[in-house]
C-alpha beads as a LAMMPS data file, in Angstrom:
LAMMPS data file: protein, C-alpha beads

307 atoms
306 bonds

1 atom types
1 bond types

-500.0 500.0 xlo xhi
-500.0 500.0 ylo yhi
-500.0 500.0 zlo zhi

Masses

1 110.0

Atoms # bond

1 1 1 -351.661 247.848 206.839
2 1 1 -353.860 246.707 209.558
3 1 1 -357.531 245.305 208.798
4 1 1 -358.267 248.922 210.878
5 1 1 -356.184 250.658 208.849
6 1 1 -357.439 249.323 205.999
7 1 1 -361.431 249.783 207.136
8 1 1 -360.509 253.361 208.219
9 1 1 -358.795 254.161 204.863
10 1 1 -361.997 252.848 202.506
11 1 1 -364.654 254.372 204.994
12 1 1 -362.606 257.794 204.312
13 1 1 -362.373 257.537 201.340
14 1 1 -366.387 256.397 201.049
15 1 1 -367.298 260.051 202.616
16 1 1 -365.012 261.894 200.405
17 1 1 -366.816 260.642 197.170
18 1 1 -370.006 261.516 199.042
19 1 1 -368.983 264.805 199.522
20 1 1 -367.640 265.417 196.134
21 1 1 -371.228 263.887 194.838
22 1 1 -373.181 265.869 196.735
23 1 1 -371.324 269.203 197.402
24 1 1 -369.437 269.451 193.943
25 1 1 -370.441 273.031 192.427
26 1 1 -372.460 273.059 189.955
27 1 1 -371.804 276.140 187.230
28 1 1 -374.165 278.515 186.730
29 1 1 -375.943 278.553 183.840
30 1 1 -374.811 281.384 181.040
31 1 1 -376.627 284.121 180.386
32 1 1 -378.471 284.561 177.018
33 1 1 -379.233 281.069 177.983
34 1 1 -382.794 280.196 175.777
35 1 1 -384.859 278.110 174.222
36 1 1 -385.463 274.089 175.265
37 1 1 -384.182 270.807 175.375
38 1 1 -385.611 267.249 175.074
39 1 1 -383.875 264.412 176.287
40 1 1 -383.735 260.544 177.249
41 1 1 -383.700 259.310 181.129
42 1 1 -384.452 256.183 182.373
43 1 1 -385.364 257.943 186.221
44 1 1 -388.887 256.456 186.352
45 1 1 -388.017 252.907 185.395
46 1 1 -388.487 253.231 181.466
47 1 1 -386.247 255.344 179.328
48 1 1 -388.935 257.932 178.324
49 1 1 -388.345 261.660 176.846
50 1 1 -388.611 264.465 178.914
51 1 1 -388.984 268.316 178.031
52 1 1 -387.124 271.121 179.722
53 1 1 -387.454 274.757 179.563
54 1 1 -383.860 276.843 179.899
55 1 1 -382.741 278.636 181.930
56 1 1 -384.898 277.603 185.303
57 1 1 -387.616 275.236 184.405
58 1 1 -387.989 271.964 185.913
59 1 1 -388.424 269.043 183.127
60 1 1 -391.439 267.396 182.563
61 1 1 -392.007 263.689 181.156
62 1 1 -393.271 263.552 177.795
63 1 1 -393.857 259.692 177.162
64 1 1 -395.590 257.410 179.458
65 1 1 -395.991 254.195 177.397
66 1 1 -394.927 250.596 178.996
67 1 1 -391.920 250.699 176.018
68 1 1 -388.655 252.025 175.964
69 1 1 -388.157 255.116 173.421
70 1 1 -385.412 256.913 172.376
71 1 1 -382.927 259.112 169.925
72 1 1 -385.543 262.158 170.024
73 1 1 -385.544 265.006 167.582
74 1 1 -387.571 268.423 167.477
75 1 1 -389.390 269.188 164.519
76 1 1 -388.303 273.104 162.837
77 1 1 -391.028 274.434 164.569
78 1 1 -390.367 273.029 168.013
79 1 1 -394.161 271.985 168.428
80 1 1 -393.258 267.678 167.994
81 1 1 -391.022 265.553 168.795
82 1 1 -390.220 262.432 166.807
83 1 1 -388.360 259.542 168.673
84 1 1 -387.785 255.656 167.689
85 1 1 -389.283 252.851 169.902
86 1 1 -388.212 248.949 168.754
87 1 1 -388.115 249.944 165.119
88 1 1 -391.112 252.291 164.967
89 1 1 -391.029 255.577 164.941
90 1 1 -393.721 257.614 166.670
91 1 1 -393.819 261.723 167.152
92 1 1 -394.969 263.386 170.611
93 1 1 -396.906 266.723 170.571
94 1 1 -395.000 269.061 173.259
95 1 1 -398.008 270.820 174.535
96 1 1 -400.335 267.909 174.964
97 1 1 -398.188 265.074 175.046
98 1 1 -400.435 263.089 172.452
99 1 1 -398.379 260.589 171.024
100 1 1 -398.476 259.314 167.025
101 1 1 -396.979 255.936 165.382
102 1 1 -395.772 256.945 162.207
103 1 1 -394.109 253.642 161.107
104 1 1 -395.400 250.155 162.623
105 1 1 -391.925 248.304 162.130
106 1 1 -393.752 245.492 160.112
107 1 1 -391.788 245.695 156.608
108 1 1 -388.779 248.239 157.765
109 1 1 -387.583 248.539 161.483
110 1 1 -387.118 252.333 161.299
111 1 1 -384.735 253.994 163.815
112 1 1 -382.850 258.079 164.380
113 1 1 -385.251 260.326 162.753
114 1 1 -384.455 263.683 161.562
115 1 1 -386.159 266.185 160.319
116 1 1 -386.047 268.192 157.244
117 1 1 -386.364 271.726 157.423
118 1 1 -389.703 271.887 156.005
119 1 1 -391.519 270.035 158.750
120 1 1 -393.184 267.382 156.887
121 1 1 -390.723 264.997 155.895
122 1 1 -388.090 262.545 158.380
123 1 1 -384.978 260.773 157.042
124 1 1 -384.539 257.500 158.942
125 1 1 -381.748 254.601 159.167
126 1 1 -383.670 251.524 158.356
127 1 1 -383.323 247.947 157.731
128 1 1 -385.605 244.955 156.502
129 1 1 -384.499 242.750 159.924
130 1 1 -382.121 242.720 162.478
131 1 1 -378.473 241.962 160.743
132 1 1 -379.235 242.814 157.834
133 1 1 -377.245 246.646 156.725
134 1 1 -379.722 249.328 157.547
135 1 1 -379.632 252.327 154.989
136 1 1 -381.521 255.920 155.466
137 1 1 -384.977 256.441 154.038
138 1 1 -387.444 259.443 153.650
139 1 1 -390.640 259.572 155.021
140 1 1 -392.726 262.186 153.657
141 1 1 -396.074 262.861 155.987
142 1 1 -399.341 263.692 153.836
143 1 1 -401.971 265.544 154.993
144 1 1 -403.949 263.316 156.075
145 1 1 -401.182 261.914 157.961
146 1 1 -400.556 259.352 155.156
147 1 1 -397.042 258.552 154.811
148 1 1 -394.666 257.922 151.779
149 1 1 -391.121 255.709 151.597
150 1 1 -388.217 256.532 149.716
151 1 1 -384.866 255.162 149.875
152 1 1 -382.264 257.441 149.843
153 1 1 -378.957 254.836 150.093
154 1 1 -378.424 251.043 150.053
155 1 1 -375.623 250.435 152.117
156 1 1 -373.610 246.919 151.433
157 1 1 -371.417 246.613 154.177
158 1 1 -372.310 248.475 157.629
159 1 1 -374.726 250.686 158.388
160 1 1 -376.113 254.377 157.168
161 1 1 -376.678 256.331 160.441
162 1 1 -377.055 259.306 162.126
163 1 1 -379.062 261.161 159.549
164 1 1 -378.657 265.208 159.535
165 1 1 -380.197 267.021 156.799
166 1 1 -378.663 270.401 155.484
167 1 1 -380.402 273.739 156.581
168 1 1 -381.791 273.872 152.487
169 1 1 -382.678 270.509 152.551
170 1 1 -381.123 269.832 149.317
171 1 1 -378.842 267.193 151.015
172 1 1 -377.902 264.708 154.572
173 1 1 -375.159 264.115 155.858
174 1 1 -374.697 260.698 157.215
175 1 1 -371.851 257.818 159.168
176 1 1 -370.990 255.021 157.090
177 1 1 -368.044 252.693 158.721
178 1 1 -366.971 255.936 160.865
179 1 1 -366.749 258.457 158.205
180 1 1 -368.952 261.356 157.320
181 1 1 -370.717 260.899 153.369
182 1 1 -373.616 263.138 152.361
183 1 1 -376.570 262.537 149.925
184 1 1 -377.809 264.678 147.680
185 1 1 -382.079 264.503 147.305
186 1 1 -382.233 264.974 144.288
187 1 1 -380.096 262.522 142.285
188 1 1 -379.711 260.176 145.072
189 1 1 -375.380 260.773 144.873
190 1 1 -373.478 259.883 147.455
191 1 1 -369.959 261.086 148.420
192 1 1 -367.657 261.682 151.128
193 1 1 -366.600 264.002 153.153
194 1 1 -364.436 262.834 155.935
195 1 1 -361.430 259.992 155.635
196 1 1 -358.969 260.858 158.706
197 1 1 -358.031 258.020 161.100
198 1 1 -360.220 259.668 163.507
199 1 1 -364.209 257.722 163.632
200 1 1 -366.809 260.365 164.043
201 1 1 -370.091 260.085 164.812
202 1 1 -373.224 262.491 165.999
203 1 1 -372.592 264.810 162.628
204 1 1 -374.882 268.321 163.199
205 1 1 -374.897 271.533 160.701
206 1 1 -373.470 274.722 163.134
207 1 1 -374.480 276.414 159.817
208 1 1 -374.926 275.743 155.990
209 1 1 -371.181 274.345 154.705
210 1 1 -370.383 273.643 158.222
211 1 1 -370.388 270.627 160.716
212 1 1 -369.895 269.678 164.274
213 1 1 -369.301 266.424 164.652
214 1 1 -367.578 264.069 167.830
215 1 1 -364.767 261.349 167.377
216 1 1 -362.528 258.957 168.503
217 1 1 -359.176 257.774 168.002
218 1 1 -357.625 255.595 169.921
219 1 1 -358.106 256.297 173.585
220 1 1 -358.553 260.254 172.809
221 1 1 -361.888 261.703 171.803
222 1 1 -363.035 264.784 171.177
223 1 1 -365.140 267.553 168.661
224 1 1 -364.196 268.904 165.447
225 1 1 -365.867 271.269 163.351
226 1 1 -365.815 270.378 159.345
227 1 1 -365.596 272.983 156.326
228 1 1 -367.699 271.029 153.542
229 1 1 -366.384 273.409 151.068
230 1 1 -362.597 272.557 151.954
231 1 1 -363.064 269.678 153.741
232 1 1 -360.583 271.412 156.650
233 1 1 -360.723 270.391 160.403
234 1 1 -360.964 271.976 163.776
235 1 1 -360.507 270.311 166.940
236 1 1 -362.610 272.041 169.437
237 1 1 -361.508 269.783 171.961
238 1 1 -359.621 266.515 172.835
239 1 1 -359.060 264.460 175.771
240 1 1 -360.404 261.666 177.719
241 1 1 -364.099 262.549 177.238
242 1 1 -366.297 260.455 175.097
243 1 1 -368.992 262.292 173.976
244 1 1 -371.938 260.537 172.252
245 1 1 -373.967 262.669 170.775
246 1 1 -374.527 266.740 170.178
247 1 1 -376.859 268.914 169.209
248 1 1 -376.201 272.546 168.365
249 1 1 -378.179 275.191 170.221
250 1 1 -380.654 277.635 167.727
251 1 1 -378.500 280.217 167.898
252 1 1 -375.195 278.228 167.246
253 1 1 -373.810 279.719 170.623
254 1 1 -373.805 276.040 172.208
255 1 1 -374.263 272.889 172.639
256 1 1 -375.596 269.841 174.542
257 1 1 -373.915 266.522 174.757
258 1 1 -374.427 262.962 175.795
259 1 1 -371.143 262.762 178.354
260 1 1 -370.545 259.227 178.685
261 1 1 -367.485 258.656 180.164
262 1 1 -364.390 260.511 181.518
263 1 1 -361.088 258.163 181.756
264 1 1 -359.793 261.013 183.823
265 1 1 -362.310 260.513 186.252
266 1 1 -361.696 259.325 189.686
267 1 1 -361.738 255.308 190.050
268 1 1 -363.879 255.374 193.084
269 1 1 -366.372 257.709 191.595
270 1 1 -366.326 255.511 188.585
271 1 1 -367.034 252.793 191.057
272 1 1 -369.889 254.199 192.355
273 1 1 -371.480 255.258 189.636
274 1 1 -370.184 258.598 188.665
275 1 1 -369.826 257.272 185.142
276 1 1 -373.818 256.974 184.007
277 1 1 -374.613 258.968 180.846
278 1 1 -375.474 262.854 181.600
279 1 1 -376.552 265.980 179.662
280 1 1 -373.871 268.938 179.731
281 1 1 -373.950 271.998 178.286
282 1 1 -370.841 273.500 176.078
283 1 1 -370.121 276.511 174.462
284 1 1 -369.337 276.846 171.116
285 1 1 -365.788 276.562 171.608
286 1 1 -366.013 272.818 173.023
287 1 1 -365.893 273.863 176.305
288 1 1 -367.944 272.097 179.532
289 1 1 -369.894 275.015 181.195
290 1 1 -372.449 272.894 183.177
291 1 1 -374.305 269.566 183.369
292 1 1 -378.240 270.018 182.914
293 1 1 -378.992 266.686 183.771
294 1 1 -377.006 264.020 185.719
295 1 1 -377.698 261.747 188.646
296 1 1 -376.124 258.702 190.363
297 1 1 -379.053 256.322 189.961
298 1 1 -380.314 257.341 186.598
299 1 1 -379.125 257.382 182.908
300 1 1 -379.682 260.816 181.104
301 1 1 -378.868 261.178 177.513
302 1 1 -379.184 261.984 173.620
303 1 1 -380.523 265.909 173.870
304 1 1 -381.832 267.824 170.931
305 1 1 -382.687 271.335 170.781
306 1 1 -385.902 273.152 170.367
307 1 1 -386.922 276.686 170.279

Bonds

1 1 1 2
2 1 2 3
3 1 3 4
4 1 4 5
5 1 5 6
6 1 6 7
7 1 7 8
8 1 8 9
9 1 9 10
10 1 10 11
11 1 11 12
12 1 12 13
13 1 13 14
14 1 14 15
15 1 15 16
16 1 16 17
17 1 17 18
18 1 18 19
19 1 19 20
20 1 20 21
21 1 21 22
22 1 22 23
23 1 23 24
24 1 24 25
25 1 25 26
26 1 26 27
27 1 27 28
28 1 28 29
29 1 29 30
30 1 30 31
31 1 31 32
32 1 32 33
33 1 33 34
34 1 34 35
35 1 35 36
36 1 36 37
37 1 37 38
38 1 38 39
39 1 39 40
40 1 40 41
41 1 41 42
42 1 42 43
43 1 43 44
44 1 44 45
45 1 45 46
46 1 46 47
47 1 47 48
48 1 48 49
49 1 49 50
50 1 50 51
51 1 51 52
52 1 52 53
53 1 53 54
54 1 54 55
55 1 55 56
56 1 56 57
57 1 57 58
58 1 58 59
59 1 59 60
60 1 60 61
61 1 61 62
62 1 62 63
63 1 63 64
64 1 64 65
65 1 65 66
66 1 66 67
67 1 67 68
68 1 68 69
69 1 69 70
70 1 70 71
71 1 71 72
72 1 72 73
73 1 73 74
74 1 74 75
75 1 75 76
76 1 76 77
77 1 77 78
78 1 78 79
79 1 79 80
80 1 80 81
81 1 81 82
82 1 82 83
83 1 83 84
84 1 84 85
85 1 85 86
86 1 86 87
87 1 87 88
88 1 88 89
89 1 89 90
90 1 90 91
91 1 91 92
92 1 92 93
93 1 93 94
94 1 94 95
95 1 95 96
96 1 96 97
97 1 97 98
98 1 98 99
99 1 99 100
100 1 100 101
101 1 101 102
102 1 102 103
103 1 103 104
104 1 104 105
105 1 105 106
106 1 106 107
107 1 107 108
108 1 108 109
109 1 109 110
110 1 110 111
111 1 111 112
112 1 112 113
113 1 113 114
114 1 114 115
115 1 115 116
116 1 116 117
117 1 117 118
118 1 118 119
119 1 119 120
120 1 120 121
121 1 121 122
122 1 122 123
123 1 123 124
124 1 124 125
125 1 125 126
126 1 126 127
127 1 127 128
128 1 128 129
129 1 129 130
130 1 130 131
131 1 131 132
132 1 132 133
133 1 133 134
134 1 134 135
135 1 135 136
136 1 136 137
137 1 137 138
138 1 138 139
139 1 139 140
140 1 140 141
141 1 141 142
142 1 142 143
143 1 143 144
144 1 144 145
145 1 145 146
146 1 146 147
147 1 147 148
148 1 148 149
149 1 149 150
150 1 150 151
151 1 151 152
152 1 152 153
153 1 153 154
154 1 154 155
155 1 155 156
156 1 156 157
157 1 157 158
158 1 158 159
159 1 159 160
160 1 160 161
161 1 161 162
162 1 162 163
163 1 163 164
164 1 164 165
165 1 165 166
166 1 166 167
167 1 167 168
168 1 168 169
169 1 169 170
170 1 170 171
171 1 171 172
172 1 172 173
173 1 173 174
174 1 174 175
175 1 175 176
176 1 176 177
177 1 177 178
178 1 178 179
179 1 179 180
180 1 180 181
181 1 181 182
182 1 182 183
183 1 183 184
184 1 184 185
185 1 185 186
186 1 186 187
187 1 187 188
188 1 188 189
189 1 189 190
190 1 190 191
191 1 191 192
192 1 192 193
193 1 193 194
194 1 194 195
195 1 195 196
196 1 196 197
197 1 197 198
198 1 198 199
199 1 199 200
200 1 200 201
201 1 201 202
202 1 202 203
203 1 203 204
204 1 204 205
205 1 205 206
206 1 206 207
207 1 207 208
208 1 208 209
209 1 209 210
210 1 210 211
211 1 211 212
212 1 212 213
213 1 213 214
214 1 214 215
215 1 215 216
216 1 216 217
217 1 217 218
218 1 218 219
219 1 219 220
220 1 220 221
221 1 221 222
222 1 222 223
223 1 223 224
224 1 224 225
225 1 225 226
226 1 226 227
227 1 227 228
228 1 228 229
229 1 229 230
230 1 230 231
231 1 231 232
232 1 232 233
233 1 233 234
234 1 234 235
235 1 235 236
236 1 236 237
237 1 237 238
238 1 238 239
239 1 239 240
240 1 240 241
241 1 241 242
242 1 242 243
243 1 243 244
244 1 244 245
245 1 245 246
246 1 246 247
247 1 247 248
248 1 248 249
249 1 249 250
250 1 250 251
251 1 251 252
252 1 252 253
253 1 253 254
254 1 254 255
255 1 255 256
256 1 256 257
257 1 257 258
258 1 258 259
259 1 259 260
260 1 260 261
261 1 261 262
262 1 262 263
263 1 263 264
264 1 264 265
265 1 265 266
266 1 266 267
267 1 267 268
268 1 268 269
269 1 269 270
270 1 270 271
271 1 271 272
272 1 272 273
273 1 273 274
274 1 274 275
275 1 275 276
276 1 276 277
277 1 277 278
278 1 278 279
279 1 279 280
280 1 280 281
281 1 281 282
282 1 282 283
283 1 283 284
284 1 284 285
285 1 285 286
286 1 286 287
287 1 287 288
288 1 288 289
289 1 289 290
290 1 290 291
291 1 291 292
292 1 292 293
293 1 293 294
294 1 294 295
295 1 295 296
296 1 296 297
297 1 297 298
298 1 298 299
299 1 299 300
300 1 300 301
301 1 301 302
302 1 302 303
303 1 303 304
304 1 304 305
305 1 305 306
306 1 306 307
């Protein structure tokens, strides 16, 4: 092939990933579509949350601080939003964006809060320093915005992540080492749940006794849904997708996903930067219905639900 040839062929194929960038259709959005999401970009420089009303409102920044915050989480009531930022964890007010530091980082460096059902308290993975195993706590807010530590496991080997408490708040469910374990409040127990060859991560409750969770094997990824009773599996779908995290919708009729990567996807796009983190919208079934926030030039990721 001549140099020409050559030029010709890459300037081609150059406009055909514009196109497909820039005319690509985007689904509509389903009806019965409610409720709000919170999520993590990095569009103005610093990753910073950002709050968006569904179906048609535009998103508006939440955080405006010089620091880089992250792995947000609506409170029951859908009036805060807790989020980690270098091993503190701080909670943002939705309607007036007044921002609290609940833990300093000092003694623990705190990090994915979650909160319990009643409002007031936050299970967090923690650790004394960097390296060291980090193992969930609860943090129980006092009325006069006092707050109380209590460790709820002491992991040896690996860490205790990805906190999610039950809808009765009687127990969490938790990733050690890739499998699913839960906790039980009250006696401090711990046992597990899942032990397939498949490493999950991002556990949520679709409903009490039953889990969503995403995984990996290998090169194939996908989402399962977990009986706690029996223990029994359901692939809701499998591929080349790597999903990061999820978050059921209120009404269990969706959910929203960090989509981090497609091997599917075309090299050149890849190239170019199709492959940045973006929020998508599934059904229940597992299956892609829409992105709700993507862009070439800007990360967006780790979504959580509120009313």
């Amino acid at each position: 092939m001549t140099r020409r040839r050559f030029a010709a062929a890459v300037a081609a194929s150059l406009l055909a990933l514009a196109a497909w960038l820039t005319l690509a259709p985007r689904p509509r959005l389903p009806p019965g579509l409610a409720g709000a999401i919170v999520f993590v970009s990095d569009r103005d420089g610093v990753p910073a949350l950002y709050w968006r009303r569904l179906p048609h409102d535009r998103e508006r920044r939440l955080t405006f601080g010089s620091e880089p915050v992250g792995e947000p989480a609506v409170s029951p009531d859908s009036t805060r939003v807790a989020f980690s930022m270098n091993g503190r964890i701080g909670e943002v007010a939705v309607a007036s964006g007044e921002v609290e530091i609940l833990t300093l980082g000092v003694d623990w460096k705190d990090a994915q809060p979650a909160w319990l059902p009643d409002g007031r308290r936050l299970v967090v993975s923690s650790r004394r320093r960097v390296g060291e195993p980090a193992s969930l706590h609860l943090l129980t807010l006092a009325p006069d915005r006092s707050l109380a530590r209590h460790p709820l496991t002491q992991a040896r080997a690996g860490d205790d992540t990805s906190p999610a408490p039950s809808p009765d708040g009687t127990f969490v469910v938790f990733v050690r080492e890739d499998r699913l374990l839960r906790v039980d409040l009250a006696d401090g127990r711990v046992a597990r749940i899942s032990g397939s060859f498949k490493r999950d991560r991002s556990p949520r409750f679709l409903a009490p006794g039953r889990l969503v969770c995403a995984w990996s094997e290998g090169k194939r990824h996908g989402i399962d849904t977990i009986d706690l009773a029996t223990k029994a599996r359901v692939t809701l779908t499998e591929g080349g997708v790597f999903y990061r995290t999820l978050a059921p919708s209120p009404d269990r009729r969706f959910l929203v996903v960090t989509r981090s990567w497609d091997a599917g996807l075309h090299p050149l796009v890849a190239l170019f930067g199709g492959q940045r983190e973006e929020v998508h919208l599934l059904d229940a079934a597992g299956r892609e219905l829409s992105r709700l926030e993507a862009g070439r030039r800007q990360a967006s990721h780790s979504p959580d639900w509120g009313g």
